[in-house]
Structures are given as C-alpha cells and as structure tokens.
N, C-alpha and C positions, 0 to 999 in steps of 0.2 A: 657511674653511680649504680648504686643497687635501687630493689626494688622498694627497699624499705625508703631509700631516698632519691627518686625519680627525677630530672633534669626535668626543667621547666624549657620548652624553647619558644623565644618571643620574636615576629619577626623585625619588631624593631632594634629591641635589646638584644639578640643573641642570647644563647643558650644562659642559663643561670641554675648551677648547681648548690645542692647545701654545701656551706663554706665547714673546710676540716683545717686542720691544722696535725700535722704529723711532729711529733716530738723525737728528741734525739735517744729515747729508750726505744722506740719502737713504737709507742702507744700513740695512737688519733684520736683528736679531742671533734668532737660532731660538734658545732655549734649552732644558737636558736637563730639562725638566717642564713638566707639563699645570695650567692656571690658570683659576680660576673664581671663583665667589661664592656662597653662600649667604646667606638671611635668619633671622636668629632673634633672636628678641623685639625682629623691628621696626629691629636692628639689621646693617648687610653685613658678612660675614666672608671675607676671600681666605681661598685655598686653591690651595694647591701641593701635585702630586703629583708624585715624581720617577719621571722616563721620560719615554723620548719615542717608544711607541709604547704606544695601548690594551689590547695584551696584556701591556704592563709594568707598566699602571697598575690593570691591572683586581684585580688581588690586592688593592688598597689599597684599593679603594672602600669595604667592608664598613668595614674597621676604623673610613676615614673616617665613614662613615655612625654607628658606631656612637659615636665621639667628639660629634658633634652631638649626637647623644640624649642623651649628659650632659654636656652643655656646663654644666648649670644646677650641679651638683656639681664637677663638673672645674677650671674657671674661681676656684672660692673655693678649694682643693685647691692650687691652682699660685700662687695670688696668696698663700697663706699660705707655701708653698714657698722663694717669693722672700724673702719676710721674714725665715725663719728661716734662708737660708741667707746673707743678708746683717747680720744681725743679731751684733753682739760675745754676749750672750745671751739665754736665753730672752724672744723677743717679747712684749711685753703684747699684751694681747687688745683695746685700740683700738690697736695699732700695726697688728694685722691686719686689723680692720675698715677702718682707713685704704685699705689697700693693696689691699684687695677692689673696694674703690667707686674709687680712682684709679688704678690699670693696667687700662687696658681692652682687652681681645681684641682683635686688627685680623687675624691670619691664621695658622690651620691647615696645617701642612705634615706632608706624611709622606713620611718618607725610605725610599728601597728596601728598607731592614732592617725596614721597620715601625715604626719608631719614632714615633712620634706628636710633632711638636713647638709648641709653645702659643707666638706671639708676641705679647706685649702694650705697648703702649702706657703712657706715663706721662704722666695727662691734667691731672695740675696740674703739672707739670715740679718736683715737689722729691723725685723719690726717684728719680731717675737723669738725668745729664747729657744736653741735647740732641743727636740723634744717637744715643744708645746707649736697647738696649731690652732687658730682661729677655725670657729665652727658657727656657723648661719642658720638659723632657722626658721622656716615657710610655714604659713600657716596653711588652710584651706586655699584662701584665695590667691594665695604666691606672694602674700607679703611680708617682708621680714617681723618674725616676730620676738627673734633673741640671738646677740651675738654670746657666745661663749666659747673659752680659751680651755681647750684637750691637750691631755698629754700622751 
C-alpha cells in the first residue's frame, strides 16, 4: 500500500489493508474499509473494518479482537439466531444443530457504529437460495440484535 493508504498491523488480526478491487479495464476502485484475514481453528475468516483511515479503524480493533476470542460461543449463538428468526415456530433442537455444522463463518465486519456483523455461508445450499447469505448482528454487548438475509 501506499502512503496515502497505510497497512494497519495488529498483532492479533494480522496485517489489514484498505480493501481495492481491480477491474477488468484496468481501473481499482479504493473502497470506504480496511480488509484482512485471520485463522481460527485452522480455518480463513475475512474481515472488514469500515474506514478508510487507521485512526478510523483503530476504535474497532479491540471489539474485533474481542469477537475472535468468542468466535467458539458466538458462531452457535448467531446460527441458532438464524433459525429462530427464520423459523414459522419454535425450532427443534436438530433443526439448530443442522444449522450450526451448515452455515459456516466466511467474514467478520464492523460497522463504524460498532456493531459487529457475523456473515455466514450455507455450505449444503438447502437453507438459503444461492447468492443469498444470512447475516447476524452484535450489539455492544455481543448480543444478537438482527438477523438479516444479503445478497
């Protein structure tokens, strides 16, 4: 990166640069947030922080950092989220175990408000149309406070 847009490096997160996007004419579109990866259990998770300057982002690292550390709680927490908010009534307890083991995490985002948002994946393609992905959202205090379907 340049100087205009300076690599953030955290030492839990790993390096986090502003996220570009190179086009097939040639042109790179800069976009308003910072993007990386982390590992956990073995497995890559993006991560989008919105800003597009290190003193915009650096508020958010903590919280990110602190989502990571309960990814192992969080992750069954938002997949059960989805069920119940997609569900006509109360879930059974293998419709939630279903939905634990098949939406899988692919990327952490925090919005400037702090909100923490969980995007996951639907890795057998039968509990949401291709293209569209269940999306979780943490409040302050790491509680769910909205499931919503992204495309």
């Amino acid at each position: 990166m340049s100087e205009q847009h300076p690599i953030v490096e955290d030492d839990v997160l790993g390096p986090l640069t502003r996220a570009v996007t190179a086009l097939e004419d040639g042109d790179v579109l800069v976009h308003d947030w910072y993007a990386g990866t982390v590992a956990v259990d073995g497995h890559e998770l993006d991560l989008m922080l919105e800003g597009t300057t290190p003193d915009v982002i650096a508020p958010l690292l903590p919280r990110v950092r602190e989502t990571v550390s309960r990814l192992g709680t969080l992750t069954r927490t938002a997949s059960d989220a989805v069920v119940t908010r997609f569900s006509t009534g109360e879930p059974e307890p293998h419709e939630l175990d279903d939905a634990a083991s098949d939406l899988v995490l692919e990327t952490i985002e925090a919005a400037a408000d702090g909100t923490i948002i969980l995007h996951f994946t639907d890795d057998c393609g039968d509990h949401f149309p291709d293209g569209y992905w269940p999306a979780v959202h943490l409040g302050p205090d790491g509680a769910v406070e909205n499931v919503t379907v992204e495309s």
